[in-house]
KELOLUM-523036 format. One record per atom (N, C-alpha, C, CB): atom name; y negated, z negated, x negated; residue in one letter. Coordinates in nm, 2 decimals. Glycine has a CB too. Example, Ala and Ser with C-alpha at 12.3 -4.5 7.8 and 13.67 -1.06 7.14 Angstrom:
// KELOLUM-523036
PATI  base       y       z       x  tiza
PATI     N    0.57   -0.78   -1.32     A
PATI    CA    0.45   -0.78   -1.23     A
PATI     C    0.33   -0.78   -1.32     A
PATI    CB    0.45   -0.90   -1.13     A
PATI     N    0.22   -0.71   -1.28     S
PATI    CA    0.11   -0.71   -1.37     S
PATI     C    0.00   -0.79   -1.29     S
PATI    CB    0.06   -0.57   -1.41     S
END
This chain:
// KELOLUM-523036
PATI  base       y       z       x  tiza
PATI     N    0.81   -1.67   -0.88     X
PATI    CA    0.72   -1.56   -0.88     X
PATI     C    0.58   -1.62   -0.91     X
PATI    CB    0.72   -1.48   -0.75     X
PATI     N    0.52   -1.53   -1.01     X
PATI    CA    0.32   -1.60   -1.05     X
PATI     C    0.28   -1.60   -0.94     X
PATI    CB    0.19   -1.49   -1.15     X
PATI     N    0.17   -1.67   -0.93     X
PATI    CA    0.04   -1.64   -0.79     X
PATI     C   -0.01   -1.49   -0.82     X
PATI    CB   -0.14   -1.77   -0.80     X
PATI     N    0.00   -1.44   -0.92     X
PATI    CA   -0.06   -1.28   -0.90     X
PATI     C    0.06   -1.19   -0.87     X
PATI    CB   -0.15   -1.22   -1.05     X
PATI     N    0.15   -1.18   -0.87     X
PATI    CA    0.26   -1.10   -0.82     X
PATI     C    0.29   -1.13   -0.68     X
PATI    CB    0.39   -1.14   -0.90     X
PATI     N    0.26   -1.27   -0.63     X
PATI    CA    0.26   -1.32   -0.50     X
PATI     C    0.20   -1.25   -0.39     X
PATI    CB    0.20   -1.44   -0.50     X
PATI     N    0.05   -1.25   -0.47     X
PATI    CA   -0.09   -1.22   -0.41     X
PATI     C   -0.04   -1.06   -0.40     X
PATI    CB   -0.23   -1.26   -0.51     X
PATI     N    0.01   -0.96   -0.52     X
PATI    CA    0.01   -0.87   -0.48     X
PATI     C    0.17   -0.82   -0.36     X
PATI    CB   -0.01   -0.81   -0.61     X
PATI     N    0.25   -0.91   -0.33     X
PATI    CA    0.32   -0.86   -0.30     X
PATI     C    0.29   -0.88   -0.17     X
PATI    CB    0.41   -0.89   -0.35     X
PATI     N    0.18   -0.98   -0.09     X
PATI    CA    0.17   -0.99   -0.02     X
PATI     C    0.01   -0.88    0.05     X
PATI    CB    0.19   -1.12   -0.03     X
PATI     N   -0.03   -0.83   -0.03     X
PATI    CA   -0.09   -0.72   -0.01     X
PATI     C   -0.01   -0.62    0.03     X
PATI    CB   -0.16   -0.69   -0.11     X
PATI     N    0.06   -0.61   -0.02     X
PATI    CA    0.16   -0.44   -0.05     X
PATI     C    0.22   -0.48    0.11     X
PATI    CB    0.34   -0.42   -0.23     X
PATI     N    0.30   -0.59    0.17     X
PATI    CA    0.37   -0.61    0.27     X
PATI     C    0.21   -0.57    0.38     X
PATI    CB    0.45   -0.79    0.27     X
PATI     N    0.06   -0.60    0.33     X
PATI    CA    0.00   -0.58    0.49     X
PATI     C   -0.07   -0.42    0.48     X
PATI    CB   -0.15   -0.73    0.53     X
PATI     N   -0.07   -0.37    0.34     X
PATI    CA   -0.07   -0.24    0.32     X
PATI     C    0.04   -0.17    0.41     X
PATI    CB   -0.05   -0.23    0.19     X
PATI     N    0.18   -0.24    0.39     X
PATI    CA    0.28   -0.14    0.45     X
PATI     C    0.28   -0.12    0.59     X
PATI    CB    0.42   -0.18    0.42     X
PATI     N    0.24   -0.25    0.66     X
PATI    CA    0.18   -0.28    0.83     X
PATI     C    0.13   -0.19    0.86     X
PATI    CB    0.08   -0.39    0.86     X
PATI     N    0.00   -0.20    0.80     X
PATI    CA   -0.15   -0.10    0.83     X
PATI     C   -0.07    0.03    0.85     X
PATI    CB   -0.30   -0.09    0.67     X
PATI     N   -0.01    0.12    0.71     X
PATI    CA    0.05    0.22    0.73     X
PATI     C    0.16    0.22    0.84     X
PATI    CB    0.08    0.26    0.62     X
PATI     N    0.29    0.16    0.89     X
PATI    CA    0.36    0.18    1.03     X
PATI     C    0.26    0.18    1.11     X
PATI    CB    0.47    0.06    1.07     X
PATI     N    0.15    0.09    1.12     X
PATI    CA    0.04    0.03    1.23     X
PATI     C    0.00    0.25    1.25     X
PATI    CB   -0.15   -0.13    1.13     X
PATI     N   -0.02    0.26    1.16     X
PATI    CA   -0.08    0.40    1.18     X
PATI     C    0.00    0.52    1.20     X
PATI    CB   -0.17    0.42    1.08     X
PATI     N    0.09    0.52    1.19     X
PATI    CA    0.21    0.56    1.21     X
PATI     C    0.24    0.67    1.14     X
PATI    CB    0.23    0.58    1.33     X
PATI     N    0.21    0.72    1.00     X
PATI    CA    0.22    0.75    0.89     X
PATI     C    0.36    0.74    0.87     X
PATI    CB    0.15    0.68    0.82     X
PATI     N    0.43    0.86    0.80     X
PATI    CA    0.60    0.85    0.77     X
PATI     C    0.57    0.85    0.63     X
PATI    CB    0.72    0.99    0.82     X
PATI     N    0.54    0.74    0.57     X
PATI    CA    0.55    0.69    0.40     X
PATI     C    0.69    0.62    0.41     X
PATI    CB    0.41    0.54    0.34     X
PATI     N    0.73    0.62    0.25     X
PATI    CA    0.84    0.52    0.24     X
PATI     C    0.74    0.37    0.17     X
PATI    CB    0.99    0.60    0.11     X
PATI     N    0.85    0.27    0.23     X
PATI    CA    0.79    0.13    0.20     X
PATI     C    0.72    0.13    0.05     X
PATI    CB    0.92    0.02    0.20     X
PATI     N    0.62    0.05   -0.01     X
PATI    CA    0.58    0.05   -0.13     X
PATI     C    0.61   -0.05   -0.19     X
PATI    CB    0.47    0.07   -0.14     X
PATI     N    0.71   -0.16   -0.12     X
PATI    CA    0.76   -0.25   -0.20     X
PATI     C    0.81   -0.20   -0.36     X
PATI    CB    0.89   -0.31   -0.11     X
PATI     N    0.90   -0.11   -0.38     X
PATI    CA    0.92   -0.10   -0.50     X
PATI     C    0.84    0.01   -0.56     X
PATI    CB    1.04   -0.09   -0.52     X
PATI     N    0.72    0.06   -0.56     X
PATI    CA    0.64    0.15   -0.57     X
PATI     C    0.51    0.09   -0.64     X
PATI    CB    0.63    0.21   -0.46     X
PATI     N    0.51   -0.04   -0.74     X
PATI    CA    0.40   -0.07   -0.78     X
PATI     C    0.41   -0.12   -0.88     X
PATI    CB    0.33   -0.13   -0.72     X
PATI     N    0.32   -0.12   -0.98     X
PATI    CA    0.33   -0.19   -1.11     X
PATI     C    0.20   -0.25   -1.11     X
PATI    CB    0.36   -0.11   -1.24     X
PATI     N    0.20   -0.40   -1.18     X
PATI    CA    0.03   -0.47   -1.24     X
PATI     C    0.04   -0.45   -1.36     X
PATI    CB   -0.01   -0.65   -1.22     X
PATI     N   -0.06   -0.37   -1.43     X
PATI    CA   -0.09   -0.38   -1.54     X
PATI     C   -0.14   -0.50   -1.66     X
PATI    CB   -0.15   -0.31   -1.53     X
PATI     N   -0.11   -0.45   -1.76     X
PATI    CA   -0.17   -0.60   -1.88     X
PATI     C   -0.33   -0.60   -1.83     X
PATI    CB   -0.17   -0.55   -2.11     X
PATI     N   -0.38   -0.53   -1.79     X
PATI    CA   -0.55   -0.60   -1.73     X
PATI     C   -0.57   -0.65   -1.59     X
PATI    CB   -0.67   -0.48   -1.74     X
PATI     N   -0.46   -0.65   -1.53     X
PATI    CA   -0.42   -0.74   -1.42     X
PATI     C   -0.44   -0.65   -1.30     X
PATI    CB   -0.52   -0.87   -1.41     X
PATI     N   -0.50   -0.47   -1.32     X
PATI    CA   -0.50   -0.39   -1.23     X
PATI     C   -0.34   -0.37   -1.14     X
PATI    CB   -0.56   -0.26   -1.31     X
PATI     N   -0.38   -0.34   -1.00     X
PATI    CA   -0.21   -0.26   -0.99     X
PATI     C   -0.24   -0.14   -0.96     X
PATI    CB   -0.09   -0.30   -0.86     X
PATI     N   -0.12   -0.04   -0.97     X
PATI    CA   -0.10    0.07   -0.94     X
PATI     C    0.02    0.08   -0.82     X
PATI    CB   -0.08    0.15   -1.08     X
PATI     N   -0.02    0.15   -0.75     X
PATI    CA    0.08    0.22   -0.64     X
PATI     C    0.08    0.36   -0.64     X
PATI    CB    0.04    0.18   -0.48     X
PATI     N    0.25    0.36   -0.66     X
PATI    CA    0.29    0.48   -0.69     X
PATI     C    0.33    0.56   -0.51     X
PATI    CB    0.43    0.46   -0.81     X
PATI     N    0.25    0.68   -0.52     X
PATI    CA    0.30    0.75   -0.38     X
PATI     C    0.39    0.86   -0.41     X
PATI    CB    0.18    0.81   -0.28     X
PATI     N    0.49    0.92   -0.28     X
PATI    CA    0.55    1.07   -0.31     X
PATI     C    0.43    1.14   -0.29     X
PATI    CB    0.67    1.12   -0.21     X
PATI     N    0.45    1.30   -0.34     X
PATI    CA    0.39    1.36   -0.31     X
PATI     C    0.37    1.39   -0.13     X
PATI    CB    0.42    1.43   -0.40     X
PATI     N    0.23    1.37   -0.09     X
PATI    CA    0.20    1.37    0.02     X
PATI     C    0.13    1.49    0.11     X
PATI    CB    0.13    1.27    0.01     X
PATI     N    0.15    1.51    0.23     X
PATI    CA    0.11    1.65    0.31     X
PATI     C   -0.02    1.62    0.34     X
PATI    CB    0.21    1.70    0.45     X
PATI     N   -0.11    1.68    0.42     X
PATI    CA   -0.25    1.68    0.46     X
PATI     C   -0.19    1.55    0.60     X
PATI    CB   -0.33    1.87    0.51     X
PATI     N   -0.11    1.58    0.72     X
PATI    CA   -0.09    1.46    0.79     X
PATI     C   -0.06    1.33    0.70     X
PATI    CB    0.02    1.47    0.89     X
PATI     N   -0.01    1.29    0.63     X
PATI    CA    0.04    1.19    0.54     X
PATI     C   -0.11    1.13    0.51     X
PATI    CB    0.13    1.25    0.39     X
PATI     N   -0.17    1.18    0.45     X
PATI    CA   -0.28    1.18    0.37     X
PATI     C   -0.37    1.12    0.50     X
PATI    CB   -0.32    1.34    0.30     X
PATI     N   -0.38    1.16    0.58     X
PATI    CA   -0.48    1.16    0.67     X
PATI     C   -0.43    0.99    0.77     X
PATI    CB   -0.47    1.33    0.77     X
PATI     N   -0.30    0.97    0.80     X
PATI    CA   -0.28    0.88    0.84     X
PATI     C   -0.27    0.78    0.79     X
PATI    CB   -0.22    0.88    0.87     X
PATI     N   -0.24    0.79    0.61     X
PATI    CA   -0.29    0.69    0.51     X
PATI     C   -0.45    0.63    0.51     X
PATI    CB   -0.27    0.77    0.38     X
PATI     N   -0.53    0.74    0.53     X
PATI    CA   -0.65    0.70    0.57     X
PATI     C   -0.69    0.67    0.66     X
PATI    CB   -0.71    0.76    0.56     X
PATI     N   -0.65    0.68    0.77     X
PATI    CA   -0.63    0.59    0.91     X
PATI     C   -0.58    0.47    0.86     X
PATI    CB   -0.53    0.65    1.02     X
PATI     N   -0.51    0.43    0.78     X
PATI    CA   -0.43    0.28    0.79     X
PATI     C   -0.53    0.16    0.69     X
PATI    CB   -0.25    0.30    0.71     X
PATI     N   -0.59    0.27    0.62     X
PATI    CA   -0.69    0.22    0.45     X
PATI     C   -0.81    0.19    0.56     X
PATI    CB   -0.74    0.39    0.29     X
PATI     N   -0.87    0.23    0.66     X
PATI    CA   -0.98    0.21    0.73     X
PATI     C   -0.95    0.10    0.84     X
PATI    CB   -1.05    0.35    0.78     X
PATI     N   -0.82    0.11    0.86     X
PATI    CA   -0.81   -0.01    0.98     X
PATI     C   -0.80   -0.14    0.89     X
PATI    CB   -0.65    0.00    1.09     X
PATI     N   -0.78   -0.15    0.76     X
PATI    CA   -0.71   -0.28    0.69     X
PATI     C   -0.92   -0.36    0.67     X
PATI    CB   -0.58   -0.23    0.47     X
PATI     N   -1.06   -0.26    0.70     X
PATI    CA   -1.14   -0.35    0.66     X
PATI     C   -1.13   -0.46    0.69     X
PATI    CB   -1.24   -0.33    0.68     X
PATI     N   -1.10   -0.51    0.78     X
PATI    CA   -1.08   -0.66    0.89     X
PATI     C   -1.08   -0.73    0.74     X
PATI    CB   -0.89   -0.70    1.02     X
PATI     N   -1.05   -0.72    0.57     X
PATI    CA   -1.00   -0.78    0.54     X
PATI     C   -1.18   -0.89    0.47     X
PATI    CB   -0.87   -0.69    0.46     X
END
């Protein structure tokens, strides 16, 4: 595996934390992402309810530590 597939997979694993951490019912995003030819990634979500949404944002604000 590249160091940039690494790097992202090892995001997506403390991404997925943060969200259980927050206790959000997402499914895992392991297979939910692509890196683009400009080196961006995308994460793909299901469509999400207002709690979803909200606990997602609870998990996105606990990860500043970073």
């Amino acid at each position: 595996m590249n160091s940039l597939r690494q790097q992202v997979t090892n995001s997506i694993a403390e991404l997925n934390e943060a969200i259980n951490d927050a206790d959000a019912d997402l499914d895992p995003l392991d297979d939910g992402w692509i890196v683009t030819d400009s080196g961006a990634v995308l994460i793909r979500l299901r469509p999400l309810g207002l709690l979803e949404i909200a606990r997602l944002a609870q998990a996105i604000r606990g990860a500043k530590r970073l």
